[in-house]
Structure formats: structure tokens, C-alpha cells
ChimeraX commands (.cxc) that place a marker at each C-alpha (Angstrom):
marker #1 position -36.38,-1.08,18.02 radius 0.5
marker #1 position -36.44,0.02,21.59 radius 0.5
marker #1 position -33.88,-2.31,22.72 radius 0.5
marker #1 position -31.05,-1.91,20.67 radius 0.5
marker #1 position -28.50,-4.67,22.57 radius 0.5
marker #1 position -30.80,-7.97,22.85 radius 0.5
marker #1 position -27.76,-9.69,24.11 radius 0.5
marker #1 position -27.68,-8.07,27.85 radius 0.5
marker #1 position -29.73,-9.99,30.47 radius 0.5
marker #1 position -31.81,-6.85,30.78 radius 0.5
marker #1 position -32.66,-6.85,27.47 radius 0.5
marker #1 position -33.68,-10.57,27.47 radius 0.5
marker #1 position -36.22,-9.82,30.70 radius 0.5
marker #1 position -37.49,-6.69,29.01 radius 0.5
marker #1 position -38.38,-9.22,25.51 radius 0.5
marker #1 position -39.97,-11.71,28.18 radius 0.5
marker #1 position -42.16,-8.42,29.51 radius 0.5
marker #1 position -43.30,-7.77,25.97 radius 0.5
marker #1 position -44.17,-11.19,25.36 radius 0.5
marker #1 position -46.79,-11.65,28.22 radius 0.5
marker #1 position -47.85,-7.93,27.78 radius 0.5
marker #1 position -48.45,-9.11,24.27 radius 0.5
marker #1 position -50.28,-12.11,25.49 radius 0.5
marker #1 position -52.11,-10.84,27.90 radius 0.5
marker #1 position -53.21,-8.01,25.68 radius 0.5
marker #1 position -54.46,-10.35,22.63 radius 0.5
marker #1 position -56.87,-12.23,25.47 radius 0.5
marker #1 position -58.21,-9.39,26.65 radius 0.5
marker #1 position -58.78,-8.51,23.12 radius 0.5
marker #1 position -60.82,-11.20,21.91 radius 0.5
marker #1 position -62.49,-11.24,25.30 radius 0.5
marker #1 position -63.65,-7.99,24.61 radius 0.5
marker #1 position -63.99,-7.15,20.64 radius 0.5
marker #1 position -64.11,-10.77,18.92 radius 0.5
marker #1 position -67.94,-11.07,18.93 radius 0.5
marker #1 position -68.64,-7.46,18.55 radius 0.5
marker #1 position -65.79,-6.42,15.71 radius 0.5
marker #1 position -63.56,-8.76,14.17 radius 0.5
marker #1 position -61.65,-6.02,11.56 radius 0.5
marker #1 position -61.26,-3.52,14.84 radius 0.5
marker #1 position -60.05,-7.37,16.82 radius 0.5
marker #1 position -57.62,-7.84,13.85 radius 0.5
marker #1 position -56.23,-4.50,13.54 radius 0.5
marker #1 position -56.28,-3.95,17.59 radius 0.5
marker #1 position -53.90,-7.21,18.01 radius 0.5
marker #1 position -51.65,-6.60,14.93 radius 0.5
marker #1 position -51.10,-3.03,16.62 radius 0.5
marker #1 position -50.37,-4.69,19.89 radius 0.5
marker #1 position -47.67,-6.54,18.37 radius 0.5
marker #1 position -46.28,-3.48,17.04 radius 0.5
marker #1 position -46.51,-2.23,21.11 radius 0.5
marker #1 position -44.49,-5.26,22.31 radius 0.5
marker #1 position -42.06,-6.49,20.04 radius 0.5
marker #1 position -38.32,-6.33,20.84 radius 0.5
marker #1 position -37.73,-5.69,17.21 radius 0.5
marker #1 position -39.86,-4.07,14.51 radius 0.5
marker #1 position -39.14,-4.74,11.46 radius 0.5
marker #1 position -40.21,-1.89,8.50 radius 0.5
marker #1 position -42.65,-4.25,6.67 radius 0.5
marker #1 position -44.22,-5.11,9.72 radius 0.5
marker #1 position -45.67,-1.88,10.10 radius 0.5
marker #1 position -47.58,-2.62,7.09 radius 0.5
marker #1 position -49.75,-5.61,8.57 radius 0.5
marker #1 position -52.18,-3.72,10.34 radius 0.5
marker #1 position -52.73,-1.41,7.32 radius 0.5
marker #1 position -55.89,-3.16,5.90 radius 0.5
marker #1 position -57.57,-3.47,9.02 radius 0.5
marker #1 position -57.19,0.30,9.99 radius 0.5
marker #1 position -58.56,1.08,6.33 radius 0.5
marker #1 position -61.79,-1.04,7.03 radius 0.5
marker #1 position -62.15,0.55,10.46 radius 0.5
marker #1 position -61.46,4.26,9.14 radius 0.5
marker #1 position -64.07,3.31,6.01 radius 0.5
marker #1 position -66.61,1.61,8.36 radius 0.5
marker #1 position -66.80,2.49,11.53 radius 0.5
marker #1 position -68.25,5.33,13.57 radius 0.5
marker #1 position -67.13,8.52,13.86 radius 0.5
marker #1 position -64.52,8.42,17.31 radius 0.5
marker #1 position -63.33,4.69,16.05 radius 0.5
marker #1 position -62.75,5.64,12.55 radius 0.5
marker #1 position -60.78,8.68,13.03 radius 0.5
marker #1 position -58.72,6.68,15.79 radius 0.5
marker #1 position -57.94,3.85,13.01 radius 0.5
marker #1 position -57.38,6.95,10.59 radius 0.5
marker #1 position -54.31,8.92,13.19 radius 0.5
marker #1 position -53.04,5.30,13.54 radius 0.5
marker #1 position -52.57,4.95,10.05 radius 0.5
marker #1 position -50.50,8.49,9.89 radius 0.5
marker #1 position -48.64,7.48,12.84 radius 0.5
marker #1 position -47.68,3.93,11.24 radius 0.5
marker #1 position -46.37,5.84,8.09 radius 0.5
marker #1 position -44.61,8.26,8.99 radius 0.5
marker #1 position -42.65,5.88,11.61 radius 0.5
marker #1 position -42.37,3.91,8.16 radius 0.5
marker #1 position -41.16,7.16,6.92 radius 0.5
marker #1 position -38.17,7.76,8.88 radius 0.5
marker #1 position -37.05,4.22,10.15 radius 0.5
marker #1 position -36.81,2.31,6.67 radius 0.5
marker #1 position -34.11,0.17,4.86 radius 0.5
marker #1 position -32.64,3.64,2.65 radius 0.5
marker #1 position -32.99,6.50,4.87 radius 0.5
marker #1 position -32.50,7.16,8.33 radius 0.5
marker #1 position -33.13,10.63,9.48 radius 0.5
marker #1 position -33.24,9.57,13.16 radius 0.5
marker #1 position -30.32,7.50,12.97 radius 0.5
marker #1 position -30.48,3.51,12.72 radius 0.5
marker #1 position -32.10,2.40,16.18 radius 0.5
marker #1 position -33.86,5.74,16.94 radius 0.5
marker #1 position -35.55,4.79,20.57 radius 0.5
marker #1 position -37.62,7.75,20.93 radius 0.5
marker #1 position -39.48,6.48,17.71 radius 0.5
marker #1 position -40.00,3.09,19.19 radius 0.5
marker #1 position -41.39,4.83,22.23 radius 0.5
marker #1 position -43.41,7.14,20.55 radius 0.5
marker #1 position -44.58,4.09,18.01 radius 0.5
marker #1 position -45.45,2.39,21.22 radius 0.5
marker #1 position -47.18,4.75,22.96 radius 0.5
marker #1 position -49.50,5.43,19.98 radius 0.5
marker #1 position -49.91,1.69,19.54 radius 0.5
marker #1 position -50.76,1.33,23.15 radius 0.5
marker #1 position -53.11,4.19,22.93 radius 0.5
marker #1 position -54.98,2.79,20.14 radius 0.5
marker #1 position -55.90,-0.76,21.48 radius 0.5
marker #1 position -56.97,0.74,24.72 radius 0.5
marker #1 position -59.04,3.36,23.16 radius 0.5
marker #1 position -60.49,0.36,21.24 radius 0.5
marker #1 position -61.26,-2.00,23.63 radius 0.5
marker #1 position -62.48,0.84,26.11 radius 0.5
marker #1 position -64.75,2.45,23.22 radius 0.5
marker #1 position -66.22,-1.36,21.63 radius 0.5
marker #1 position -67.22,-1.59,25.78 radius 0.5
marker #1 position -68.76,0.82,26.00 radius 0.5
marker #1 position -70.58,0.68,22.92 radius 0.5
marker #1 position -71.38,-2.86,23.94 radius 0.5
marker #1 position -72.85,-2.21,27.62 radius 0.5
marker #1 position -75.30,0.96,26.06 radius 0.5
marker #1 position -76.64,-1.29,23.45 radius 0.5
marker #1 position -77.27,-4.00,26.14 radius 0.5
marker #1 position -79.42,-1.30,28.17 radius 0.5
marker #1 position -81.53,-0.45,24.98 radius 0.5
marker #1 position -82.27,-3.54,24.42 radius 0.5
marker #1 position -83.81,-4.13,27.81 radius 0.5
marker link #1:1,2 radius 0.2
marker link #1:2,3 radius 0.2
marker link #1:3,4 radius 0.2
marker link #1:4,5 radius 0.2
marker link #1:5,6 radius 0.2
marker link #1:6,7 radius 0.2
marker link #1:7,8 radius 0.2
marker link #1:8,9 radius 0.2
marker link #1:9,10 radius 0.2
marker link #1:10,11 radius 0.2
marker link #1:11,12 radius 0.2
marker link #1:12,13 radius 0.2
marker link #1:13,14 radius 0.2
marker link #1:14,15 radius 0.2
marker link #1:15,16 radius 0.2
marker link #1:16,17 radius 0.2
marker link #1:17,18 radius 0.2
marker link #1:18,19 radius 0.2
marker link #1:19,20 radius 0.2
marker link #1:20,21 radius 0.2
marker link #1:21,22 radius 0.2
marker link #1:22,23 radius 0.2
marker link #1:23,24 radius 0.2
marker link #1:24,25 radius 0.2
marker link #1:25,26 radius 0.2
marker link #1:26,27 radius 0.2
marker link #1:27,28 radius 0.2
marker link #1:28,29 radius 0.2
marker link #1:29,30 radius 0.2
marker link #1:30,31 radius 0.2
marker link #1:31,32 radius 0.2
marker link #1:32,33 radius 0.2
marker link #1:33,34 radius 0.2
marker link #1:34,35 radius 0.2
marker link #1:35,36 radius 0.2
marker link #1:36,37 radius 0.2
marker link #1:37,38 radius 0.2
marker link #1:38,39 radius 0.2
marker link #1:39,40 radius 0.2
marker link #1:40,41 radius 0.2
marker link #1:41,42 radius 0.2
marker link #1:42,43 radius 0.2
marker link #1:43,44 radius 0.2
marker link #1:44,45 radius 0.2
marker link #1:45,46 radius 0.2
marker link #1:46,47 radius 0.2
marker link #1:47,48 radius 0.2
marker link #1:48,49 radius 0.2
marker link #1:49,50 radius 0.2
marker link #1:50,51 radius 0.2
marker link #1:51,52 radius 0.2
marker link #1:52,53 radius 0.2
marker link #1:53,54 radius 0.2
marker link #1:54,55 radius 0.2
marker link #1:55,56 radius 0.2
marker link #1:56,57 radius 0.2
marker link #1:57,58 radius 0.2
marker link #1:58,59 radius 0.2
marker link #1:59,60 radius 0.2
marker link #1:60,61 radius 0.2
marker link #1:61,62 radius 0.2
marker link #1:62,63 radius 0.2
marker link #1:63,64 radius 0.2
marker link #1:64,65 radius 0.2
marker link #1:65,66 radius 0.2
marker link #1:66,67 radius 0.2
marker link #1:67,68 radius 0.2
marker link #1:68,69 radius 0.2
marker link #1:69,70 radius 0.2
marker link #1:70,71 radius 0.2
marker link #1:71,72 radius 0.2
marker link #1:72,73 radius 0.2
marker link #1:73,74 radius 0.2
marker link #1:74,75 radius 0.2
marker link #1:75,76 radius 0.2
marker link #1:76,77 radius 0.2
marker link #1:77,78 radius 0.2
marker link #1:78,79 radius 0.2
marker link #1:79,80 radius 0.2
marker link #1:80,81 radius 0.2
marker link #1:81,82 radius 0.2
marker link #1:82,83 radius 0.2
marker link #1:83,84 radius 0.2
marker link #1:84,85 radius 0.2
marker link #1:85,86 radius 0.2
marker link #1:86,87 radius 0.2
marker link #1:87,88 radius 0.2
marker link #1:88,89 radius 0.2
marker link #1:89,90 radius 0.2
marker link #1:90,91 radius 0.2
marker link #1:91,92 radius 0.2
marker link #1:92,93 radius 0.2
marker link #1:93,94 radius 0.2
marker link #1:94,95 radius 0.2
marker link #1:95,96 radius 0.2
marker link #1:96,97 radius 0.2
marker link #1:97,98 radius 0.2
marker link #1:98,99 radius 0.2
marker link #1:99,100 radius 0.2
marker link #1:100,101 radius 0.2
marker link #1:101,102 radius 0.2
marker link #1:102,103 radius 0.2
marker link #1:103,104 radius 0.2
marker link #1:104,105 radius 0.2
marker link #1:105,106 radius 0.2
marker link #1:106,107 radius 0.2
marker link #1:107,108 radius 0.2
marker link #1:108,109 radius 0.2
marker link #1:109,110 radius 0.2
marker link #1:110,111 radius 0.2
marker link #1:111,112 radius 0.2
marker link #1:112,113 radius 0.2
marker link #1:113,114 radius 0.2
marker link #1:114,115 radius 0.2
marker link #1:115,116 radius 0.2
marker link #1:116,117 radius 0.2
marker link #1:117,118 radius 0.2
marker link #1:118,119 radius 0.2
marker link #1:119,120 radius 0.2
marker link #1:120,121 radius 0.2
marker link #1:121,122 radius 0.2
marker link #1:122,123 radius 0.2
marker link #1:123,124 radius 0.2
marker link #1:124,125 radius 0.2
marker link #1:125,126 radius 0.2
marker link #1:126,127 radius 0.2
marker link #1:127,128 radius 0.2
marker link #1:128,129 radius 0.2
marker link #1:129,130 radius 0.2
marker link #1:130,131 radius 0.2
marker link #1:131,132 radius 0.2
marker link #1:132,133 radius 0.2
marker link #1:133,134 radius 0.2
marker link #1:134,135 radius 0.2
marker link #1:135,136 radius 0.2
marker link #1:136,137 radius 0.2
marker link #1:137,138 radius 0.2
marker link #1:138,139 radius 0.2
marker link #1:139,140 radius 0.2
marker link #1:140,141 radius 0.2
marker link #1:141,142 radius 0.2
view
């Protein structure tokens, strides 16, 4: 978790942050990959979640599994090797923050941070990449 006291007034604003980043984040998500890509939509907002939660919980690193396997079995070259370094990165974070082992220690928050940053990273290289994709098919067509 990156916020290892949730009882602090701090803490409380920073979960508040997260949830509108979170919300925000899933509307600009469907805005912009619904129509086009709904496994890359799926697996884009599940990852999101994993970006802003106040607590992440082992199994939920799981969720978004499926969805990066369709995108890394699917999709084009950039997008599938993207879903495919997301998938290492959500293991091995599964790896060393589970319920039996802790090589970190317990609330490691240089994990969450790097978890987050690689989350981040992924939905923005998805949504940037699916726009792209988007706006030179729309100029072929014409």
C-alpha cells in the first residue's frame, strides 16, 4: 500500500485524490478506447485501479491478468509487448508483497510507487497509442 496509516487526515485527502484520479481516469478511458478496444478498455481501467487505490490487496493484482493476456495474444506489436511488461511487473509485485513472504517488509512503499508508476505508464501509453491508431485510420479512410 502506499499509505500505510489511513487514519491521519493526510492520508484520508490523499484516498479522496486517488478516487477522482481513478474517476477521472476510467472516463477518459472509455472516451477514448471503448469503441475501438474493449479487452485493452478492460485491462486499461482494472490497471488504473491498481494506480489509485489506497490499499492493494495481493489478489487484486490478479484481475487485470486476463485482459493483458488477450492484449499480449492479440494485439499489435508496441500494445502487445506493453500488456506483456505489465504482466511481469504485476507478478513479480505479486512476488514479493504476498500473504507468506515479505522480502520488502510488510507495507514496502517503494513497491507501491514503483507498481504505480508502471500502472500509470501503461494506461497512458494505451490511451495515447489506441489515439493515435484511431486518428491515422480516420485519414486513410478519407
Amino acid at each position: 500500500t502506499l499509505l500505510p496509516d489511513s487514519n491521519t487526515s493526510g492520508a484520508a485527502r490523499w484516498a479522496d485524490l486517488g478516487l477522482v484520479a481513478f474517476t477521472i481516469g476510467t472516463v477518459l478511458i472509455a472516451r477514448r478506447l471503448a469503441g475501438i478496444s474493449l479487452e485493452t478498455a478492460v485491462a486499461a481501467t482494472l490497471v488504473l485501479f491498481l494506480a489509485t487505490n489506497k490499499v492493494v490487496l495481493e489478489q487484486y493484482l490478479t484481475w487485470p491478468l486476463p485482459w493483458l493476456v488477450l492484449i499480449g495474444a492479440s494485439g499489435e506489436r508496441a500494445e502487445s509487448r506493453t500488456a506483456l511488461a505489465m504482466i511481469g511487473v504485476l507478478t513479480i509485485a505479486g512476488l514479493l508483497d504476498n500473504e507468506s513472504w515479505h522480502p520488502l517488509g510488510r507495507a514496502c512503499p517503494i513497491l507501491g510507487i514503483v507498481l504505480a508508476g508502471c500502472a500509470s505508464a501503461f494506461v497512458a501509453m494505451a490511451t495515447v497509442r489506441r489515439r493515435r491508431v484511431t486518428a491515422s485510420a480516420s485519414v486513410v479512410r478519407v
